[in-house]
C-alpha positions as a printed NumPy array, in Angstrom:
array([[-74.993,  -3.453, 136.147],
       [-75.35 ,   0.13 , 137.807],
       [-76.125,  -1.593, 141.086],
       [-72.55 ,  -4.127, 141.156],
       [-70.662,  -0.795, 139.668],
       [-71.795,   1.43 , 142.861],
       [-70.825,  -1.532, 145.338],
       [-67.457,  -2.351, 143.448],
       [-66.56 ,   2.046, 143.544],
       [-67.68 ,   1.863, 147.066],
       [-65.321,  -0.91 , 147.78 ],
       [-62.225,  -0.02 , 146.161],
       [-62.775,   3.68 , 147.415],
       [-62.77 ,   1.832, 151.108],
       [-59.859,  -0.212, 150.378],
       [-57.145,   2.42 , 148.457],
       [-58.212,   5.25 , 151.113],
       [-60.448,   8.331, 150.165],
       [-58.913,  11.763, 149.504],
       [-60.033,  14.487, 151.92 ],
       [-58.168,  17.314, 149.87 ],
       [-56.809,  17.324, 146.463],
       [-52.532,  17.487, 145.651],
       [-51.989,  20.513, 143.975],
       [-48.712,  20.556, 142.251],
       [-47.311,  23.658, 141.059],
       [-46.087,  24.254, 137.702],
       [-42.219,  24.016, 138.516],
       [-43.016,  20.913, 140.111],
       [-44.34 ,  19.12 , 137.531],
       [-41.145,  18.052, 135.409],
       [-40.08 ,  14.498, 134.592],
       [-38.013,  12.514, 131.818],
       [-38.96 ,  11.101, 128.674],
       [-38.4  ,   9.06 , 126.082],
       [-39.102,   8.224, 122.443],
       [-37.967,   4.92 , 121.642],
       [-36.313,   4.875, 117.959],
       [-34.279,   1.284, 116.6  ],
       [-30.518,   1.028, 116.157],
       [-30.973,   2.573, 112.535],
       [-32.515,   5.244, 113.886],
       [-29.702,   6.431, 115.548],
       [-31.521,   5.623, 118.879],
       [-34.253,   6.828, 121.144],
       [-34.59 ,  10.98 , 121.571],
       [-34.732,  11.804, 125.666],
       [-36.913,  15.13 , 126.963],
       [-37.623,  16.557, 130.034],
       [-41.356,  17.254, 129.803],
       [-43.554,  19.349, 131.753],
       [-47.429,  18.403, 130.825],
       [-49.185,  21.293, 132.589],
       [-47.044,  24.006, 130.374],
       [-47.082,  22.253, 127.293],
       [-43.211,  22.025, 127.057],
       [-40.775,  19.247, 125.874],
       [-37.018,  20.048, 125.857],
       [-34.653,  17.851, 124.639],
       [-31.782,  16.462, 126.491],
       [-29.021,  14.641, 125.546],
       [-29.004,   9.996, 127.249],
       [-26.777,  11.248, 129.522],
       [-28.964,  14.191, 130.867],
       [-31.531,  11.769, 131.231],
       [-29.501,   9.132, 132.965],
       [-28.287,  12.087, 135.594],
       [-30.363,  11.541, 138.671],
       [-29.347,  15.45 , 139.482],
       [-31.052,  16.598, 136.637],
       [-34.869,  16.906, 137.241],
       [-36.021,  20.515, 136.407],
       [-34.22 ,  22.121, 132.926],
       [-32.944,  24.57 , 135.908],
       [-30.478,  21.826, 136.514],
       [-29.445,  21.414, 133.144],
       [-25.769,  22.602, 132.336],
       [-25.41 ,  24.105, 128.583]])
């Protein structure tokens, strides 16, 4: 088993490409939109903009999140 695991990571590691230095993505970087998906009774699905790497989750309103403009809550208009 150990033996066709080793040949299978070697392969795959030969065929996506090897990484020679690791992406670093800064904090400010690291935003993107959400979604929790609620039924029709539920008065519908609640939309974030989420940022992982500081723990944060702000709400936005569907048509926040359907604004292509709006990727960082810098770009949010209150």
């Amino acid at each position: 088993m150990e033996d066709w695991l080793n040949h299978n990571i070697e392969q795959a590691l030969n065929h996506f490409g090897r990484t020679t230095e690791p992406k670093k993505v800064m904090c400010d970087q690291a935003w993107y939109k959400d979604y929790t998906w609620r039924g029709v009774g539920d008065s519908g699905s609640i939309h974030y903009l989420v940022n992982d790497l500081l723990g944060q989750r702000i709400p936005i309103t569907e048509q926040q999140y359907d604004d292509k403009n709006i990727i960082t809550p810098n770009n949010l208009s209150q």
